[in-house]
N, C-alpha and C positions, 0 to 999 in steps of 0.2 A: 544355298546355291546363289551365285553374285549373278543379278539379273542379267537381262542381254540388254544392249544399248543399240539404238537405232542413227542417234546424234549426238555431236560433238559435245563431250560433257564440261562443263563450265562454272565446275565448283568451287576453285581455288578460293584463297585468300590474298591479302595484300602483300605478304611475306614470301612468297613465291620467285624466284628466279624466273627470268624472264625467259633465258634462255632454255628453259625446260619445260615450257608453255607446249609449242608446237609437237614437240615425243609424246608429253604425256594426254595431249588431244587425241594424239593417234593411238597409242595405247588404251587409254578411256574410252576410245569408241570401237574397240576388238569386245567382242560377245567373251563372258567370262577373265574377266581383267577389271581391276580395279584401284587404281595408283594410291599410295600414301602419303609418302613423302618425294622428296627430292633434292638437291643440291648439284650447283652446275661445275660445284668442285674452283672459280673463280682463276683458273690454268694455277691452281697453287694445290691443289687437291682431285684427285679422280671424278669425273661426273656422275653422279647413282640416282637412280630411281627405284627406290621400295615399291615394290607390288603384290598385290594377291589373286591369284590363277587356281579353279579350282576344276580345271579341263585338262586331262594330259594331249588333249589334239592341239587345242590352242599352245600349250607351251613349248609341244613339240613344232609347232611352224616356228616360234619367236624365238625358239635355241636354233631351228636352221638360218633364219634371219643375220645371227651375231657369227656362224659357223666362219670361222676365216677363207674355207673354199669359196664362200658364195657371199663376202662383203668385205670389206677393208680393212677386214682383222682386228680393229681399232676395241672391239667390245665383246662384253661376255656375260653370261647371267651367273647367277649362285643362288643358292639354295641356303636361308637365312634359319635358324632355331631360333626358337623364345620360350620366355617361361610363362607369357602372356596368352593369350585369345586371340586369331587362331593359335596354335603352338608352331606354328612357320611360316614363311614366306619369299619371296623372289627377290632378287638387285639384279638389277640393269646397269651396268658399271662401263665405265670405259677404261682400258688397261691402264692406264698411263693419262697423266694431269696434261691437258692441250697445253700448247706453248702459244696459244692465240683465240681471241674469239673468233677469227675468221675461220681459224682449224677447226674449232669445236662448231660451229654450225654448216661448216660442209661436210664432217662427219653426221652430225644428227640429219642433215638434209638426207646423205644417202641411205643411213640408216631407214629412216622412213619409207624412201622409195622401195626398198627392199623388203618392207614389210608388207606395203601394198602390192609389190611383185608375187608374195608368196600366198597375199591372200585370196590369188586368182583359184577358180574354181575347178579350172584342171588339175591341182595338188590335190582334191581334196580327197579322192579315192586313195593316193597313195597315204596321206597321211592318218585316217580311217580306218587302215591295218591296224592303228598302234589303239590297242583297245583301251579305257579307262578302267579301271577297280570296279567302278558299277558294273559298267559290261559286262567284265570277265565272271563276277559276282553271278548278275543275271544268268549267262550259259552255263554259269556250271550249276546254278537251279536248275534248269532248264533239262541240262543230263539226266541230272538226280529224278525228276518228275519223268523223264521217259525212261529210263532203267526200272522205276519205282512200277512203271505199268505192269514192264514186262516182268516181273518178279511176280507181282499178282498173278498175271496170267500161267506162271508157269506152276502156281502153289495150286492152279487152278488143275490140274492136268494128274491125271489118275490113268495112268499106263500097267505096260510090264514094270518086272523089277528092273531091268536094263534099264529102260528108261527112266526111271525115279534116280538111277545111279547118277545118268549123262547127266538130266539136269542140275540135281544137287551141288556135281561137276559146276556145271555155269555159273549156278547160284554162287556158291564161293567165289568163283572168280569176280565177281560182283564186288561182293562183299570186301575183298581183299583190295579194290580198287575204292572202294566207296565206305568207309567202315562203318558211316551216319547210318546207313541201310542195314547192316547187320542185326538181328536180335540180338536181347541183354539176353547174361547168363540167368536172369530173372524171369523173364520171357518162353525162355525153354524149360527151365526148370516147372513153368505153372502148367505148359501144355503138354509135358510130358506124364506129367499128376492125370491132367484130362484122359490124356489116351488110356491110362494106366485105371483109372476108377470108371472108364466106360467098357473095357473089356473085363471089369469082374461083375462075377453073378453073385455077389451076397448085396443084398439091402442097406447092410447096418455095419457101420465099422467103430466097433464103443458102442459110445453112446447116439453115435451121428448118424444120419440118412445119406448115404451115397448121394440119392439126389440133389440134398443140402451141401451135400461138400461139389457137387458137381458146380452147382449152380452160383457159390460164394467162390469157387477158381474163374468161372468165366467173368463175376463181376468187375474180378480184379483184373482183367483184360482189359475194361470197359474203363479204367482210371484214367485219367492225366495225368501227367508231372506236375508236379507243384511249381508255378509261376516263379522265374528264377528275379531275384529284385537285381536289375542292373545299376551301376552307379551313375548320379547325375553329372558329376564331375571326374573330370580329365586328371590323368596321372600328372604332376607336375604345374597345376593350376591353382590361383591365388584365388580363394574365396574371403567373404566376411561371414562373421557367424558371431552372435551376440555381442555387436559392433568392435570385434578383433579379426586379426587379419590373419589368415593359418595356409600354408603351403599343403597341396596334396599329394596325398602316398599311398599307393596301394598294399595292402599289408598280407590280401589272399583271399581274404573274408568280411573285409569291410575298411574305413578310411584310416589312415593314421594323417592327423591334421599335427602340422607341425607349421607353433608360433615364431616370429622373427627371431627369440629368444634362445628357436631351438628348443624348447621344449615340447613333446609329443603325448596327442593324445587320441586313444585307439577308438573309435566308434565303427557300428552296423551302418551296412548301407541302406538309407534311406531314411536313418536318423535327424538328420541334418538337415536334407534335401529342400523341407517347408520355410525353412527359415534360415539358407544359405544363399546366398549371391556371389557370383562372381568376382573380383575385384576390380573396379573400372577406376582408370587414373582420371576420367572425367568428374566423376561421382563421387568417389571413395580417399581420391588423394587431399591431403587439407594441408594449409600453410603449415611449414617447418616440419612435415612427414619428410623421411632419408628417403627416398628411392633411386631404383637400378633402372638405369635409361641403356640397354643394353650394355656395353661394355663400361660406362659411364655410369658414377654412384655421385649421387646430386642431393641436395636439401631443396623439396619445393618448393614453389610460393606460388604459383597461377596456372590454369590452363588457359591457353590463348586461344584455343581451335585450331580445326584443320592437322589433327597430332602434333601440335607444340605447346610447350612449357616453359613458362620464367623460371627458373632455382636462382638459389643468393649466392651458389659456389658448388662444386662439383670437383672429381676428382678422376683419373684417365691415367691408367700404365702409371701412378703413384705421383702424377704431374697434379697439383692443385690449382683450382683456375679460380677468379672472381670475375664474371661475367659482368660486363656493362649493363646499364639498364637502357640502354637503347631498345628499338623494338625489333630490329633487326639483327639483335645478340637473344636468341633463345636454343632450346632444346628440341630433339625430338622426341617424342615420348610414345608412339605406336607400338610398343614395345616392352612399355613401363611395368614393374613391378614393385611392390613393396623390399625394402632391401632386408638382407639378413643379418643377425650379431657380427658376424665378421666383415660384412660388407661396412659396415655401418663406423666399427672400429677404423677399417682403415682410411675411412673417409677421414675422422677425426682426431688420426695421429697425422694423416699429410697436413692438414688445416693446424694442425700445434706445429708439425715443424717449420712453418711458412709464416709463424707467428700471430694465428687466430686462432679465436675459440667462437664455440656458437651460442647465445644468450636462446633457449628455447621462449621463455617466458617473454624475452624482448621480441624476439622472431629478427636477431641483427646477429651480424657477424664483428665481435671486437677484435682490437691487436690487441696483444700480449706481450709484456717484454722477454728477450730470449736472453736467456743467463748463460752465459759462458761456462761451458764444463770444464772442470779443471781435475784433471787425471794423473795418474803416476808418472805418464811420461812427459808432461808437461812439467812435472815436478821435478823430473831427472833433469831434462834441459835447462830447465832456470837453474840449479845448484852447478850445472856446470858452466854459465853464462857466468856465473857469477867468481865461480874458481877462474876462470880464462880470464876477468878483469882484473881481478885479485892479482894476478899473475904479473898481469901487465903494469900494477901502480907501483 
């Protein structure tokens, strides 16, 4: 749960856009919100602010906030996947790259205004309808444990036959809305043995004591279920596990850990769990590891803080880049993953055809010279350049 916040939170870095100071004040001081990144987009790129919200009251004020009835249309949130920890998160975007600072901070101005407008305390009953997952979690316990009464009470109740009919009646209708409440067919089957070995008059059935066999049916009422082992990790989550990095899979009955390589290996849950960790690009990422910066596949080299990263070159929709080492040329990495065999390939075919290769052992990126391919129809053409001169002497 992301704490609540009383005051203006004030953790940034020196790499922060300035203009995205004042949003994300206001945002960082909303109960349940808590900023990652940001970019003010420079009017050459969309404004965005990464964030994580794990309230649906609060997200539902901040989607009415950007709602174009009730603000300047200008902005809209999304809903972001990852392969990382959490596995989701929010963007605060603005439609469209401003054609000015001046645009872009009397948009964020009103923006704001509009989020303190909504954080008035007269919304809040309306917005309070919109229940969360816990809530709705909680009341429907809550059915279950008062249904669960009146069920006793009605097991309780020794009538006519009529009436053992009606209720039975109710009872399914219970059961048919609740099916957690229903007895197993294992259930009936033991208490129907009960009823069955108390309404006979012999002593001895074999070799056994009726009371004996009474008294090992009732035990077995008095069982638990055997403790089901839940998994520690998330479908889709990068762990480490005997310092290798394996993606996780659910396979039904326990993990299927699948290395960068692509290669898969099946284990129990609960296996692992002592001596598995999560994968953290803080922790776990080391100079000249590939990783996937969300849509972007990069060669690391540093974490900076604040979720950014220095890499030596990176790759985007099959565009290869070589970042400057300025400090104000990095990544984001909130998001980061270890990359996979194909990711990793096609990092290092865009970098050959750009004319680099990556020196791991150097941790440098060299050129390469690029040789000219020469193919049949190049072949075709030069023998007919060459008949057309021929022609001509």
């Amino acid at each position: 749960m992301i704490q609540e916040k009383t005051k203006i939170y004030d953790g940034y870095d020196g790499y922060m856009d300035e203009e995205c100071i004042t949003l994300c004040d206001k945002l960082n001081s909303l109960s349940h919100v808590e900023t990652t990144e940001s970019c003010c987009g420079h009017c050459k790129e969309p404004y965005m602010i990464f964030f994580d919200c794990d309230d649906f009251i609060r997200l539902g004020k901040l989607y009415r906030c950007v709602n174009r009835n009730y603000s300047d249309g200008k902005w809209r949130i999304e809903c972001c996947c990852s392969d990382g920890n959490p596995t989701h998160g929010f963007l605060l975007t603005s439609k469209e790259p401003f054609n000015s600072k001046e645009e872009m901070m009397e948009s964020v101005n009103n923006l704001i205004e509009n989020i303190d407008y909504w954080e008035n305390p007269i919304f809040d009953d309306y917005f309070k309808n919109m229940k969360t997952i816990e809530e709705k979690a909680k009341a429907y316990d809550e059915a279950i444990k008062v249904i669960k009464d009146n069920l006793d009470a009605l097991n309780e109740i020794t009538e006519t036959s009529a009436e053992v009919v009606n209720i039975q009646s109710i009872k399914n209708c219970f059961y048919r809305a609740f099916p957690e409440l229903a007895e197993s067919e294992d259930e009936r089957i033991r208490k129907t043995l009960i009823d069955y070995f108390n309404t006979c008059h012999g002593d001895y059935y074999g070799e056994l004591k009726r009371k004996d066999i009474l008294a090992w049916l009732e035990k077995q009422g008095e069982q638990k279920p055997i403790d089901k082992v839940e998994p520690k990790f998330k479908n889709g989550q990068w762990i480490v596990w005997r310092d290798k990095c394996y993606k996780v899979n659910y396979n039904g009955c326990g993990y299927e850990l699948v290395d960068q390589d692509g290669l898969s290996t099946s284990l129990e849950y609960g296996t692992i769990d002592e001596n598995a960790h999560l994968w953290d690009v803080t922790t776990d990422a080391k100079d000249g590891d590939v990783l996937q910066l969300g849509v972007v596949t990069a060669i690391f080299q540093k974490y900076i803080g604040n979720g950014n990263c220095k890499c030596y070159c990176s790759v985007c929709d099959g565009i290869f880049e070589i970042p400057s080492q300025d400090d104000d040329d990095y990544y984001g990495c909130h998001d980061a993953t270890p990359a996979t065999k194909e990711q990793r390939e096609l990092l290092f075919k865009s970098m050959k055809d750009d004319g680099y290769e990556w020196d791991a052992e150097k941790l440098e990126l060299k050129e390469i010279e690029l040789k000219p391919i020469w193919n049949k129809n190049d072949e075709n053409y030069m023998k007919s350049a060459i008949e057309m001169i021929m022609h001509c002497i």
